[in-house]
C-alpha positions in Angstrom: 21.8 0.3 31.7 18.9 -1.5 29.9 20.1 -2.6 26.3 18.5 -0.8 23.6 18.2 -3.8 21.5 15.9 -5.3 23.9 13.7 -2.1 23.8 13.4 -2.5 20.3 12.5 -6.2 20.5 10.0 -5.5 23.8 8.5 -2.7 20.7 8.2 -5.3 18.2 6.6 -8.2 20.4 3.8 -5.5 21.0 2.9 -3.8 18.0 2.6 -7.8 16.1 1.3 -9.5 19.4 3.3 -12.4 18.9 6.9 -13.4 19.3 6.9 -15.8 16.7 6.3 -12.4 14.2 8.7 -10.1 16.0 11.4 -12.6 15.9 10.7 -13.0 12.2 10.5 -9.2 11.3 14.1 -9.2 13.5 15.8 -11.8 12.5 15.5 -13.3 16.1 14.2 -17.0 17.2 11.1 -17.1 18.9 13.3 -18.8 21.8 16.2 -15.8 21.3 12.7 -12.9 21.9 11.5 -14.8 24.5 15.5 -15.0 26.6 15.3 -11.2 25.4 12.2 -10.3 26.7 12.8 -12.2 30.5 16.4 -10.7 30.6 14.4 -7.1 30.4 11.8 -8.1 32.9 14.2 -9.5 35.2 16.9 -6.0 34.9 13.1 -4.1 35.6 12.1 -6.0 38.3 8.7 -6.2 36.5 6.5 -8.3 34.5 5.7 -6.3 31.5 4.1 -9.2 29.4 1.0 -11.3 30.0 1.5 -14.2 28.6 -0.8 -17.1 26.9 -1.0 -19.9 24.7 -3.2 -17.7 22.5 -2.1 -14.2 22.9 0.6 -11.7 24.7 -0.4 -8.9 26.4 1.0 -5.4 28.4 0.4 -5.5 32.3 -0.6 -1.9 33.4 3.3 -1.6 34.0 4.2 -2.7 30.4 1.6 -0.1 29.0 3.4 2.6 30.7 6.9 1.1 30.0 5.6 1.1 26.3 4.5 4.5 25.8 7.7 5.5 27.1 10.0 2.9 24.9 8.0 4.3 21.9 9.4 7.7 22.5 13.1 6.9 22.9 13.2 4.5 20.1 11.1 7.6 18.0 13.8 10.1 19.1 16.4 7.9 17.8 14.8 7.1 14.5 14.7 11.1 13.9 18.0 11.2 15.5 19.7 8.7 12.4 16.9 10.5 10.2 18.5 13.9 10.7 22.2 12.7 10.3 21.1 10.3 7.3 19.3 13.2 5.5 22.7 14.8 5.9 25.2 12.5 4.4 22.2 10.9 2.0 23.4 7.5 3.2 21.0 5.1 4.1 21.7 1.2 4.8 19.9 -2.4 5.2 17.2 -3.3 3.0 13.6 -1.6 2.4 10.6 -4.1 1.6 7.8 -3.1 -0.4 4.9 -4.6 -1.2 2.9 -3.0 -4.5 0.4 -3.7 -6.8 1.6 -5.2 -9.7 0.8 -3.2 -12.7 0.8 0.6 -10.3 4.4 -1.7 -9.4 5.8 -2.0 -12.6 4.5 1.4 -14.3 5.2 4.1 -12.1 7.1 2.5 -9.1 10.1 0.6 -10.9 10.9 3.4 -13.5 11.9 5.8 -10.5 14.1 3.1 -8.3 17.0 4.2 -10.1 17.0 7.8 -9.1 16.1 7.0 -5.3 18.9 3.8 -5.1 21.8 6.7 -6.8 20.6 9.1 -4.5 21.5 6.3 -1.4 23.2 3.8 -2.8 24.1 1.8 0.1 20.3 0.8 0.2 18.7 -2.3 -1.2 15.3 -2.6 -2.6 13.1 -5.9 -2.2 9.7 -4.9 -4.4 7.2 -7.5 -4.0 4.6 -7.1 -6.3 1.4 -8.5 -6.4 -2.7 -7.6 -6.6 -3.2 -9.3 -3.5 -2.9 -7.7 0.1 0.0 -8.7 2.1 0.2 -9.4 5.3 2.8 -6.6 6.2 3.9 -7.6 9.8 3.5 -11.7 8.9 5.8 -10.5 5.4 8.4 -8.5 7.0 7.5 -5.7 4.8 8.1 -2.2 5.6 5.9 -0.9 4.1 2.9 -1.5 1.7 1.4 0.5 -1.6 -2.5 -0.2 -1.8 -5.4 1.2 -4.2 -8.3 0.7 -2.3 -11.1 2.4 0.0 -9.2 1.7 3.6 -10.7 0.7 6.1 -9.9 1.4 9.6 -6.9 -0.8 11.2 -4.1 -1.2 13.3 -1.9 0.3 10.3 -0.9 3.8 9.3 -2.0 4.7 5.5 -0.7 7.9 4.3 -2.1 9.6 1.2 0.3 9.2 -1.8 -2.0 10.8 -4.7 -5.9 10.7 -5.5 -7.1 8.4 -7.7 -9.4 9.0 -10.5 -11.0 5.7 -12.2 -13.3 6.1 -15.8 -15.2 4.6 -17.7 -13.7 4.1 -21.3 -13.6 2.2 -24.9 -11.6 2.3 -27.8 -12.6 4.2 -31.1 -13.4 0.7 -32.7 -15.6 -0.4 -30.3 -17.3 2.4 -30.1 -17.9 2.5 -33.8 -18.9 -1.0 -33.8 -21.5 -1.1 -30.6 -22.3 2.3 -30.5 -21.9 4.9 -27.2 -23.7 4.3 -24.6 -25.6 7.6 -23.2 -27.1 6.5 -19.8 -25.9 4.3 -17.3 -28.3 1.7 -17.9 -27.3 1.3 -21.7 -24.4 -0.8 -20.1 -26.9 -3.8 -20.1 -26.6 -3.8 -23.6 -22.7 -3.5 -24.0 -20.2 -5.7 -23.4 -18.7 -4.9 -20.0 -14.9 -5.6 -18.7 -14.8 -6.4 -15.0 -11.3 -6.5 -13.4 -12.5 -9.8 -12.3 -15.5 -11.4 -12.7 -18.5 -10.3 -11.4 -17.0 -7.7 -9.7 -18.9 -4.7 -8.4 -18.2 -0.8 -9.7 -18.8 1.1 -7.5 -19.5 4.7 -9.3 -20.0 8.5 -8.3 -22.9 10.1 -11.0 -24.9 12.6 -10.7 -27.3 11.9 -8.4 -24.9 10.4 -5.7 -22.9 7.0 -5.2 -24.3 3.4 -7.1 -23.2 0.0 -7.8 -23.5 -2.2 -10.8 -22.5 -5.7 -11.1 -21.8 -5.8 -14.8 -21.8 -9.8 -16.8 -17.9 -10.5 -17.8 -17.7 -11.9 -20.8 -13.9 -12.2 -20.0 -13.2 -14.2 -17.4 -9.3 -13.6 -15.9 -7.8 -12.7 -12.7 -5.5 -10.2 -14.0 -5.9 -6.6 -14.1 -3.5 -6.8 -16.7 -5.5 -8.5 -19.2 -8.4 -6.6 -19.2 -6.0 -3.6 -19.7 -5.3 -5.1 -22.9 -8.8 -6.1 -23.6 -10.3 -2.5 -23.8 -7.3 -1.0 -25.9 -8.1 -3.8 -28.4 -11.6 -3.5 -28.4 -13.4 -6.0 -26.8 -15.7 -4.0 -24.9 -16.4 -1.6 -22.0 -13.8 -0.8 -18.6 -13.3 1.1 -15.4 -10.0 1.9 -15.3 -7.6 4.1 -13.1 -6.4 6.7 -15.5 -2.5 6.1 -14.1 -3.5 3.2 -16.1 -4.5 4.3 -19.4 -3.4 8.0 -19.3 -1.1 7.6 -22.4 -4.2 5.9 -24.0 -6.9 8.8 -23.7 -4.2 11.4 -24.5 -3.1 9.3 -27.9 -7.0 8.4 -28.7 -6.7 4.8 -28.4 -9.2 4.8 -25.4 -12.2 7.5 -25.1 -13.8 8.0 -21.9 -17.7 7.2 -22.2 -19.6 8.5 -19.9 -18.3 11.2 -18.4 -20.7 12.0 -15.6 -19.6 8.9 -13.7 -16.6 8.2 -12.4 -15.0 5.6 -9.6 -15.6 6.1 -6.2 -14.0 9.0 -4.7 -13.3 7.2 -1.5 -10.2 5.1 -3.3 -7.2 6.2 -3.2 -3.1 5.5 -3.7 -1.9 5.5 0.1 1.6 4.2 1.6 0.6 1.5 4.4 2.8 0.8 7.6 3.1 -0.6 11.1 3.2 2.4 13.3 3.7 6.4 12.9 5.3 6.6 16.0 8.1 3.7 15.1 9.1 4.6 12.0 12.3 3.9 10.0 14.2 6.3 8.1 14.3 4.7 5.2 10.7 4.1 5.0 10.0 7.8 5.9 12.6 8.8 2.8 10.9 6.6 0.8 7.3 8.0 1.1 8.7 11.4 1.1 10.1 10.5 -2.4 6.6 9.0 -3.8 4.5 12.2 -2.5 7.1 14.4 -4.4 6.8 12.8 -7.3 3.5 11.7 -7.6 2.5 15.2 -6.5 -1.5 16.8 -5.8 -1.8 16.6 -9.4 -0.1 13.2 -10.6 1.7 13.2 -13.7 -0.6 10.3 -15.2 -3.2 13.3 -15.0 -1.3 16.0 -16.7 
């Protein structure tokens, strides 16, 4: 009988196209997959792998030996799913990669009541404003705020995501409101990073404006802290000000525009059909809690 560890490994050398990555995301040597992988072909009587200095590919027998190994390995996973979700025990470690303010405000605050909940499961959070290279980083999964483009991942919707335009009262009483769109040529505008485009939904469809920076910083963070103190105009996510609009130390200016529509708060990983429990319990938490209407927006 074929070894179900080298199913899962023959599964992993396919969905990263490399050994080299599978062997990381297992633990494995790229030597070990490769002894792995022959020991398989040879049981099979098969090549299931094409094999090149630049790139591994199925054979027409590995494709259909793949579709297949994706469905065992899936019944298992729902298999340990269904008995985990019984005992609320889960195991190993789960490795996320998230933004790093979305990270720290409305990720960590909740780890304690999903670790209690399964406390035989370890949390590596990676946070950071750049996006990871899940497969390459071993992650299980990935939180992104952006307009996604199509890939070989899975995204699935967490929460919408609502981004305004805003000011604090003293700036406002300094500089004035502005009451079009183009009155933010004469304002002083707060890029998340220099020269960076907003892209904005108004009234008579979707536009861009490349506002001047007078700030100049690569952290998100910073021109947070910027706009709350006064120092001029920002597009921000309202999970990022929300306790600022509802205590007054931001105003939203105008309202008739807004972020594009298209970004949103999505859980990234590898596959849908090869997915772990924990990572499954994990996003089931986050859409619970996050909710249709997110709790920054109540």
């Amino acid at each position: 009988m074929t070894n179900l560890g080298d199913l899962e490994i023959f599964a992993k050398v396919v969905s990263t196209g490399s050994m080299s990555l599978a062997g990381r995301a297992l633990g494995f040597s790229p030597a070990v997959i490769s002894k792995r992988i022959k020991r398989l072909e040879d049981r099979l009587g098969t090549r299931l792998l094409q094999r090149t200095t630049r790139q591994i590919s199925l054979t027409e027998a590995g494709q259909g030996f793949y579709d297949r190994v994706l469905g065992i390995l899936a019944g298992l996973e729902e298999a340990e799913f269904y008995i985990s979700g019984r005992s609320a025990q889960m195991h190993g470690t789960l490795k996320i990669s998230a933004p790093t303010s979305f990270g720290r405000m409305h990720i960590a605050p909740h780890l304690t009541a999903f670790m209690q909940a399964h406390p035989e499961l370890a949390i590596n959070l990676v946070l950071t404003d750049e996006f990871s290279d899940i497969i390459g980083g071993g992650f299980d999964l990935a939180i992104r705020i952006a307009e996604l483009t199509d890939s070989s991942l899975v995204a699935r919707r967490l929460a919408p995501v609502r981004r305004l335009l805003c000011a604090s009262p003293d700036y406002l009483a300094a500089h004035g409101e502005p009451r079009h769109i183009d009155d933010l040529k004469h304002h002083r505008c707060l890029p998340a990073h220099n020269n960076d485009t907003w892209r904005l939904t108004g009234p008579d469809g979707a536009l861009s404006l490349r506002p001047d920076g007078m700030l100049i910083t690569n952290s998100s963070e910073v021109i947070r802290e910027a706009v709350i103190s006064g120092l001029g105009i920002a597009l921000r996510s309202t999970w990022d000000i929300g306790e600022e609009l509802k205590a007054g130390r931001l105003v939203q200016v105008l309202s008739a525009y807004e972020g594009s529509h298209n970004v949103t708060l999505s859980a990234v990983y590898p596959s849908r059909q090869f997915l772990p429990a924990k990572v499954r319990l994990f996003i089931d938490y986050l859409t619970e809690l996050y909710g249709p209407v997110p709790y920054w927006e109540r």
